[in-house]
C-alpha positions in Angstrom: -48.3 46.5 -51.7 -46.4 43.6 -52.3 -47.5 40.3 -54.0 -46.5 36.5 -52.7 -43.8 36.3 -55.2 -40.3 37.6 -54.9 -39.3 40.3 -57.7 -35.9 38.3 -58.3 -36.4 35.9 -60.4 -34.1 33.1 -59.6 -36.2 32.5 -56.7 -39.0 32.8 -58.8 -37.4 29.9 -61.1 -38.6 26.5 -60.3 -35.9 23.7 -59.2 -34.2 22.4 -62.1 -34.8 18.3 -61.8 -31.4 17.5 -60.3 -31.5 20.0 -57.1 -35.2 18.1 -56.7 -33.5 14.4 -56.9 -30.6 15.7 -54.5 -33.1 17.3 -51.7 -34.9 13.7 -51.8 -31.8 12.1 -51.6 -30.2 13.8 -48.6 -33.8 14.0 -46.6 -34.1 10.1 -47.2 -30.5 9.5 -45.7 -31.3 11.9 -43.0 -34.3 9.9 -42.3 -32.5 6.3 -42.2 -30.0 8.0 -39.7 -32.5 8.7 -37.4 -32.8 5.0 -36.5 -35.8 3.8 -34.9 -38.4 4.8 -32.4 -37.5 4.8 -28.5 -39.0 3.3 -25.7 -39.5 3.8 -22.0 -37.0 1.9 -19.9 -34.6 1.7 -22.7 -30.8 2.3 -22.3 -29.4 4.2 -25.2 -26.2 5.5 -26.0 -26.0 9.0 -27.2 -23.2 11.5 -28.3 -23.9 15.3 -27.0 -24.0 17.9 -28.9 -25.1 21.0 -27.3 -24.0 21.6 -23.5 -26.8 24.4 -22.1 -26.5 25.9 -18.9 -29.0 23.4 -17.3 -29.5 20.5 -19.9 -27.7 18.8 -21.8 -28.5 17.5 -25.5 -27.8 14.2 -27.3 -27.4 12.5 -30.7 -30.1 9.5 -29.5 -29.7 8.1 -33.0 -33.8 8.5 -33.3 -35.6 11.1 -34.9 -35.2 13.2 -31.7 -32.9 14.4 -29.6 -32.4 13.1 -25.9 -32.1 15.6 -23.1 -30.9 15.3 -20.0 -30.1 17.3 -16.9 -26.8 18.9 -16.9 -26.8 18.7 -12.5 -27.0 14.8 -13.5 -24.0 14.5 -15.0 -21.9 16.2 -12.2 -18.9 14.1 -10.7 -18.4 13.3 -7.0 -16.6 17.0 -6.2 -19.7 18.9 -7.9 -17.4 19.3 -11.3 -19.1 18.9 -14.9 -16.6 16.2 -16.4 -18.0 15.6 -20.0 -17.6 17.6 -23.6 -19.2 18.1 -26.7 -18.8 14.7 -28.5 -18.6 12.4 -25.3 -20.9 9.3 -25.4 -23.2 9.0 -22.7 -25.1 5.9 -21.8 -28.7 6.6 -19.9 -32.3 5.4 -19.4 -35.4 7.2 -21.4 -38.0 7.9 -18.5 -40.3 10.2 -20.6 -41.0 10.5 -24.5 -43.8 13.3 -23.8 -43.9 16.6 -25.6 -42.1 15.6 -28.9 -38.6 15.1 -26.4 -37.0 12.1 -25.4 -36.1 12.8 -21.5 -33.3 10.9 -20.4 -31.8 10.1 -16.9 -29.0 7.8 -15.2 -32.1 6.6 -13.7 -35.5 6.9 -12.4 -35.9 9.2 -9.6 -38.6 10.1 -7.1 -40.1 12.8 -9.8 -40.8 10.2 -12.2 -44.3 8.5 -12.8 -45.3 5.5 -10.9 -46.2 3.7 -13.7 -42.3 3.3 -14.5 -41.7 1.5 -11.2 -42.8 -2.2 -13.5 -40.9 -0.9 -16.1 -37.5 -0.6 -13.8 -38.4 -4.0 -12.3 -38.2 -5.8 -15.8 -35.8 -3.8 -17.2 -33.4 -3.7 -14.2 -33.3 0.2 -14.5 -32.2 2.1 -11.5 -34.6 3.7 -9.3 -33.7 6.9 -6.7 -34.7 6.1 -3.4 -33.9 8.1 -0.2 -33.2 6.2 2.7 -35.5 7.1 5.7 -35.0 4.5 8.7 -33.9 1.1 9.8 -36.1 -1.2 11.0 -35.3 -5.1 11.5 -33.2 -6.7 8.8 -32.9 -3.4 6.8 -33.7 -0.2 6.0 -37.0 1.4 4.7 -36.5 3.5 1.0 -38.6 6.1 -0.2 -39.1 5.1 -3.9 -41.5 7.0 -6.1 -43.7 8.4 -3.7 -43.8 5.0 -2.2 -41.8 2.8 0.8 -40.0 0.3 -0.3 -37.8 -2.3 2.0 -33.8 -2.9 1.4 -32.5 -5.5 3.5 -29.3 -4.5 5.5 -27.0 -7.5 3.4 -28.2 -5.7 -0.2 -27.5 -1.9 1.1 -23.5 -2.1 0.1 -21.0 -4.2 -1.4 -19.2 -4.4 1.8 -20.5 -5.5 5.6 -22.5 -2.6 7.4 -21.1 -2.1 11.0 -23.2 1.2 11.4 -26.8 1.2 9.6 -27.4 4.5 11.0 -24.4 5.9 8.7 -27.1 5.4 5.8 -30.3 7.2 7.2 -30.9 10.4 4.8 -28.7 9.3 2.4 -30.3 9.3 -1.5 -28.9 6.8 -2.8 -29.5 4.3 -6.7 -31.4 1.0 -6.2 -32.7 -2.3 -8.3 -36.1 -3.4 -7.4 -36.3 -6.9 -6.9 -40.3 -7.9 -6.6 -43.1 -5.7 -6.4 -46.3 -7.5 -4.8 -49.4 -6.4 -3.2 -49.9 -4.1 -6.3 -47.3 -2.0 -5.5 -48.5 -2.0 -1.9 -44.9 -4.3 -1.2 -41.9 -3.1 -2.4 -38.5 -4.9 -1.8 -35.2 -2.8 -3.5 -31.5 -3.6 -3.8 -28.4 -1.6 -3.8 -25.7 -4.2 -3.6 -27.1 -5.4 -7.1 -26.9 -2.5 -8.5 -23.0 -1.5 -7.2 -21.8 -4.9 -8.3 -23.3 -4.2 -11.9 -21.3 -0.7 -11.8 -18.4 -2.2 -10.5 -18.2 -5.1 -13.5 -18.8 -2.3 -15.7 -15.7 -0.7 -14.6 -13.5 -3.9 -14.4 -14.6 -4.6 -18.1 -13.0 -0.9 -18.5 -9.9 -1.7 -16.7 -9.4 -5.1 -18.3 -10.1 -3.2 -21.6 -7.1 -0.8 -21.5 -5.0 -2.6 -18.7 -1.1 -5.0 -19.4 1.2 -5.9 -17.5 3.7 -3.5 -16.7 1.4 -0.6 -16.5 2.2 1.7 -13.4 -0.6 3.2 -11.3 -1.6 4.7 -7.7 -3.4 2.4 -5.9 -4.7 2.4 -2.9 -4.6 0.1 0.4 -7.7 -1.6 0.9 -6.4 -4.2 3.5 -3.4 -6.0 5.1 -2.7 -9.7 5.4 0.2 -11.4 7.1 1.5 -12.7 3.4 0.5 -9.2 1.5 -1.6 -6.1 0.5 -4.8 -5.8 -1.5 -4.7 -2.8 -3.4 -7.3 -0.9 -4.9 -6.1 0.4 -8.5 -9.3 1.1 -10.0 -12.9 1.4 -8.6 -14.0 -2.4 -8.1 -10.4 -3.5 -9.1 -8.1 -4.8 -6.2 -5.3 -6.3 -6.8 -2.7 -8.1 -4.4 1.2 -7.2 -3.7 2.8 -10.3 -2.4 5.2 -8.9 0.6 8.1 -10.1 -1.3 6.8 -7.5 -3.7 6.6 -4.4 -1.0 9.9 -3.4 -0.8 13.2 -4.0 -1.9 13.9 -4.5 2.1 13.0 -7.4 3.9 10.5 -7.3 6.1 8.4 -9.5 8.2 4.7 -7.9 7.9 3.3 -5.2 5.4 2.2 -3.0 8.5 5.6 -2.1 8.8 5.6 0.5 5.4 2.0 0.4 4.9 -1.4 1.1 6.1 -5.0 0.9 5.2 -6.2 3.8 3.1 -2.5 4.7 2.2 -1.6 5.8 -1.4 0.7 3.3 -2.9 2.5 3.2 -6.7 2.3 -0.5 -8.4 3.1 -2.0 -11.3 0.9 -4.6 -12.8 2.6 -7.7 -13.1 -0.1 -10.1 -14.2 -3.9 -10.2 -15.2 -5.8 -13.6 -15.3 -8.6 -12.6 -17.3 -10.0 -15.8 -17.6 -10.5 -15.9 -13.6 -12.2 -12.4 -14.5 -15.4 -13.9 -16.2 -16.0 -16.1 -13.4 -16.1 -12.9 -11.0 -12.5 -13.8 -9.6 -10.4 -11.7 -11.0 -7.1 -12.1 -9.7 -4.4 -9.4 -10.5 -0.5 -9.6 -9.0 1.0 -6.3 -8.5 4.4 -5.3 -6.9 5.2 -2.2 -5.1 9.1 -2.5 -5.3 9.5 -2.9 -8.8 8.4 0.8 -9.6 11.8 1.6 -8.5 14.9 0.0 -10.1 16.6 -2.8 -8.5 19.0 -1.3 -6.1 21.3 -3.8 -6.8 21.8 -3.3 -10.4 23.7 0.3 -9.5 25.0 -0.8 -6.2 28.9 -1.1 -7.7 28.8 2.3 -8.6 27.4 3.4 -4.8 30.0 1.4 -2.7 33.5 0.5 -2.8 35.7 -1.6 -1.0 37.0 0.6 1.9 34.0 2.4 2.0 32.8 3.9 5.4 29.0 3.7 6.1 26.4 3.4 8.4 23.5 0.6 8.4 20.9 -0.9 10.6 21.2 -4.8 11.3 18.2 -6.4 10.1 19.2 -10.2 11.5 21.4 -12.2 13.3 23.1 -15.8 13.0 25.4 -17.8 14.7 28.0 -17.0 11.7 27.6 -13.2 11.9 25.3 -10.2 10.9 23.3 -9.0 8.0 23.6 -5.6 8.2 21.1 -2.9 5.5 22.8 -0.2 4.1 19.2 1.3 2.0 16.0 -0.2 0.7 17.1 -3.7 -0.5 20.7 -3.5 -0.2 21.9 -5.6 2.5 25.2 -6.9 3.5 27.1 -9.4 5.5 29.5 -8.9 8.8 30.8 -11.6 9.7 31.6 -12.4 13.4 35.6 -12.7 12.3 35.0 -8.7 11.6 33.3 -7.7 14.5 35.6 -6.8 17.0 40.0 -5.8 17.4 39.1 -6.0 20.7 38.1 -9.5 21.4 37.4 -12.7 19.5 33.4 -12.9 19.2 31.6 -15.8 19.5 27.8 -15.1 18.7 27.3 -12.3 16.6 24.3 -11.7 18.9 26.6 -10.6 21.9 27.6 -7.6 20.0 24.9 -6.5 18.0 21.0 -7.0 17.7 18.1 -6.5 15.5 17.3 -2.6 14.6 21.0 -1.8 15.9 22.7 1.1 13.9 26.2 0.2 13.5 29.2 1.6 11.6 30.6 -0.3 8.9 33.3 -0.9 6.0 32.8 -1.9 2.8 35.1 -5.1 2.2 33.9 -6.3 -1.0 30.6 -6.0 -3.5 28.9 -8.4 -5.6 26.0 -7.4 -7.8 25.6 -9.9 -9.4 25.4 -12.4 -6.4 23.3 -9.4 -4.2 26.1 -10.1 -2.0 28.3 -7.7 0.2 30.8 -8.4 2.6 31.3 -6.0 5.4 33.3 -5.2 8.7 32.5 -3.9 11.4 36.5 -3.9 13.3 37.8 -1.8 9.4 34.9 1.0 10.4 36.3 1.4 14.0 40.0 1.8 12.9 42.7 -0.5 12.9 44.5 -0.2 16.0 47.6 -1.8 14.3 48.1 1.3 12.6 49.3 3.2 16.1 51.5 0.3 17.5 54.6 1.5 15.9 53.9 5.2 18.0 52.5 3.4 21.1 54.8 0.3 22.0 58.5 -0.2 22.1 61.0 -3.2 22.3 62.3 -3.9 25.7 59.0 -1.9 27.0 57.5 -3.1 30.3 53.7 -2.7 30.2 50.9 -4.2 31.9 48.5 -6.3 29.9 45.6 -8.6 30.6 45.5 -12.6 30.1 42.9 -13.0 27.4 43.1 -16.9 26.5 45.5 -19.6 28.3 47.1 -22.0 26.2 49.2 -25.1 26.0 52.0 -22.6 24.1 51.3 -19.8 26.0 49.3 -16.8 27.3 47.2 -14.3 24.9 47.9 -11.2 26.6 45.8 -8.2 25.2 48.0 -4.9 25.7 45.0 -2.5 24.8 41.9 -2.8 22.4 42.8 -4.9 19.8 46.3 -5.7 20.2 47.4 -8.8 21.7 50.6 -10.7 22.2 52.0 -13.7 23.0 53.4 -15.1 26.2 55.5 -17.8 25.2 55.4 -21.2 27.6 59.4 -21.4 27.4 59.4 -17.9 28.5 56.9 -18.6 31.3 59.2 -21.5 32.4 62.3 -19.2 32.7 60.6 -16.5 34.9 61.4 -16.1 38.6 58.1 -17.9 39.5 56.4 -19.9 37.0 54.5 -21.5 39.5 52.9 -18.2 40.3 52.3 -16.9 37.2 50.9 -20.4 36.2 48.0 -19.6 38.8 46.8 -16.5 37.2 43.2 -16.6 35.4 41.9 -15.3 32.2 41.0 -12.0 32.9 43.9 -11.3 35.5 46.4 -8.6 34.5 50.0 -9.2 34.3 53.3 -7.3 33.8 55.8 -8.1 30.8 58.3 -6.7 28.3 58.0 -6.6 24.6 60.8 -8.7 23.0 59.8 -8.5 19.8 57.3 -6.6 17.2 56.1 -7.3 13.6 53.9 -5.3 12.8 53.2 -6.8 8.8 52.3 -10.2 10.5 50.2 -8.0 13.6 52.5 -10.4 16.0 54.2 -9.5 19.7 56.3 -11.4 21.7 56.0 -10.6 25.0 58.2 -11.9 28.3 57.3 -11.7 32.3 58.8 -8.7 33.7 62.2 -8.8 35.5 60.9 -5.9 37.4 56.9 -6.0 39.5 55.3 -3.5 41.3 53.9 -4.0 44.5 50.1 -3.5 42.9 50.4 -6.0 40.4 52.3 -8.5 42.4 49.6 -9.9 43.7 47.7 -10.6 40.6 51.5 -12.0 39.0 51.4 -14.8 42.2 47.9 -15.2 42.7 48.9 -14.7 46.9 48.0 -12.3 49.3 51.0 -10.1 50.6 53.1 -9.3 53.7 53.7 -5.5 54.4 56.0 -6.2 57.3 59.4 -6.3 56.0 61.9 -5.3 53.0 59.9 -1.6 52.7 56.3 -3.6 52.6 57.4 -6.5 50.5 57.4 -9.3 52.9 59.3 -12.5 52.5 57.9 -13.0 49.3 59.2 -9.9 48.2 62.5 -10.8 49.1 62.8 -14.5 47.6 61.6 -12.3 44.2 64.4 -10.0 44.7 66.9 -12.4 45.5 65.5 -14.4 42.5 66.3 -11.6 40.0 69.6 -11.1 41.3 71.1 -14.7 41.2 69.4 -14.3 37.5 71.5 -11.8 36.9 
């Protein structure tokens, strides 16, 4: 049988007077870290330190630890997003039983006694939302019904109050009358305070020049709100959209789309008035296009672009996002001299273009539409001849001559002195723009893109009529009438 005393005797020995002065000191400084005394209603801040499988335990900086419910804590997809040392902040609703019970706030399980206690210390309540009626909503709080009026249900306008029936859901209570009989509660109160708690958490960690997804909240005709952070919207000018230019944000966004910004600036100051205005561009999470357009495009360059706009002067033609370049109407066309730049292309048009010339630092860039189609120049040598006889078509009357265009994009000239020494000049005088007319080529340079062109000794019977401007006979000389005959006779005392 054993005695109350241990047979070794170093346990036997009492504490030398050191050990005892060290015990008192480390229970004293335990007991001065334990902080105060709790209360009901409180908000504490508490670091956990044991994570059960149903509660979770926290550091309350009192003699006891907090506990809270683990299914609490879960995020909006169910998932359990904290860890040992995380600091939570929540309300104590209970003290009983040597624990401190803690909660994000006071739900329908607590005691009805608390319901004062939330109303003075603006502690959130659980109430479950059980019908409309007029102006609002009636809440289940507590075991009791409580009224929300339809303005204080959400931060943003109700278009369906039926969308909120069942829903459980964290209120304010505003007044309590009628002991306790009259309940009014309020939710917008409560998402606004959550909501400045996060912007002080943005504004905290945020700068200029940050990079984030946002997303679209709304579209105006001069930009896009953006939500970057819950509570946080901040606008992108439509300058700032896209390198491109465009005329309304709906055309490469929508509402609810995913967008990347960069912060540009934060007034802060506006922030502590509840304004707080942030400027945020879309474009400028890409590079400036420009900055590596010389090393894209080269003069001579063959590429395809939509035109974005039109002038009088010529066309502004986008090659990509923000690159843009000018055709001008002088580079439109071999084929004919072009007025408006509007009578050969439009808006949304794809066209192919040369590069002429590129200036980054300017964001300027000259191109043609006439060097993309080919210059038909190039094939005059292999397609016209001196002393050739060819029919052409009288493209602009002048005081020195006639333009006669030969085939797309090569014209010569009809000289007036050579006009004047044709069989007829009278009758080729009477010919319109537009008519056709037969002539030899006299001369060709091809450096200086010139022809010299003469009438024709020689006319065919289905051209003659366009060369004099007059009807024909048929009835003599083979179908040539007397006309016919004065021309031949013409030639003939020419020769």
């Amino acid at each position: 049988m054993s005695d109350n005393h241990s047979d070794d005797p170093k346990i036997n020995e009492p504490p030398k007077e050191n050990e005892t002065e060290d015990f008192e000191t480390l229970f004293e400084s335990y007991m001065e870290d334990m902080g105060p005394e709790v209360r009901i209603g409180e908000k504490i801040s508490g670091e956990i330190i044991v994570i059960g499988h149903d509660n979770v335990f926290l550091n309350t900086g009192s003699k006891i630890d907090g506990v809270v419910e683990k299914s609490e804590l879960l995020d909006e997809n169910g998932e359990f997003p904290c860890k040992v040392g995380d600091r939570l902040e929540l309300y104590v609703i209970s003290t009983a039983e040597g624990e401190i019970q803690l909660s994000k706030s006071i739900g329908s399980t607590s005691s009805a006694d608390l319901l004062y206690d939330a109303l003075k210390n603006k502690i959130p309540v659980e109430g479950k939302v059980t019908e409309t009626c007029k102006g609002g909503f009636r809440v289940q709080v507590m075991g009791k019904t409580a009224f929300c009026p339809i303005s204080q249900i959400d931060v943003n306008y109700v278009e369906k109050p039926e969308d909120y029936l069942g829903a459980t859901l964290e209120f304010l209570i505003d007044r309590i009358e009628s002991k306790g009989r009259n309940i009014v509660v309020n939710r917008r109160q409560y998402l606004e305070r959550l909501l400045a708690e996060e912007r002080e958490k943005f504004l905290a960690k945020a700068n200029p020049g940050d990079i984030m997804s946002g997303k679209v909240a709304r579209l105006m005709p001069y930009g896009a709100f953006v939500e970057i952070h819950p509570g946080v919207e901040g606008m992108v000018h439509i300058s700032e959209l896209s390198w491109s230019r465009i005329e309304n944000p709906s055309e490469i966004v929508g509402v609810g789309d995913s967008l990347p910004v960069k912060i540009l600036s934060i007034e802060k100051a506006a922030a502590k008035s509840g304004q707080l205005k942030i400027s945020l561009s879309a474009k400028q999470v890409t590079s400036d296009p420009w900055e590596s357009s010389a090393d894209r495009y080269h003069p001579g360059d063959n590429v395809e672009g939509r035109v974005t706009r039109c002038a009088d002067f010529g066309a502004f033609v986008e090659l990509e996002p923000g690159i843009e370049g000018l055709v001008h109407i002088s580079e439109m066309s071999h084929v004919k001299r072009v007025i408006k730049a509007g009578d050969e292309v439009q808006p949304g048009d794809k066209v192919a273009v040369a590069v002429k010339s590129v200036d980054p630092v300017n964001r300027r860039m000259s191109l043609s539409m006439k060097d993309a189609a080919g210059n038909p120049w190039l094939a005059v040598e292999d397609q016209l001849k001196v002393c050739q006889q060819i029919s052409g078509r009288i493209e602009k009357k002048a005081g020195f001559g006639y333009f006669i265009n030969l085939s797309p994009g090569i014209t010569g000239l009809l000289p007036k002195s050579r006009i004047d020494n044709a069989p007829d000049p009278q009758a080729i005088e009477k010919l319109k723009t537009d008519d056709t007319i037969l002539v030899n080529i006299d001369a060709i340079d091809i450096q200086e893109k010139k022809i010299t062109l003469s009438p024709a000794d020689q006319v065919e019977t289905k051209d003659l009529e366009k060369y004099t401007g007059k009807a024909l006979s048929t009835k003599d000389s083979g179908g040539m009438g007397d006309l016919g005959e004065k021309l031949k006779a013409a030639l003939q005392s020419k020769k």
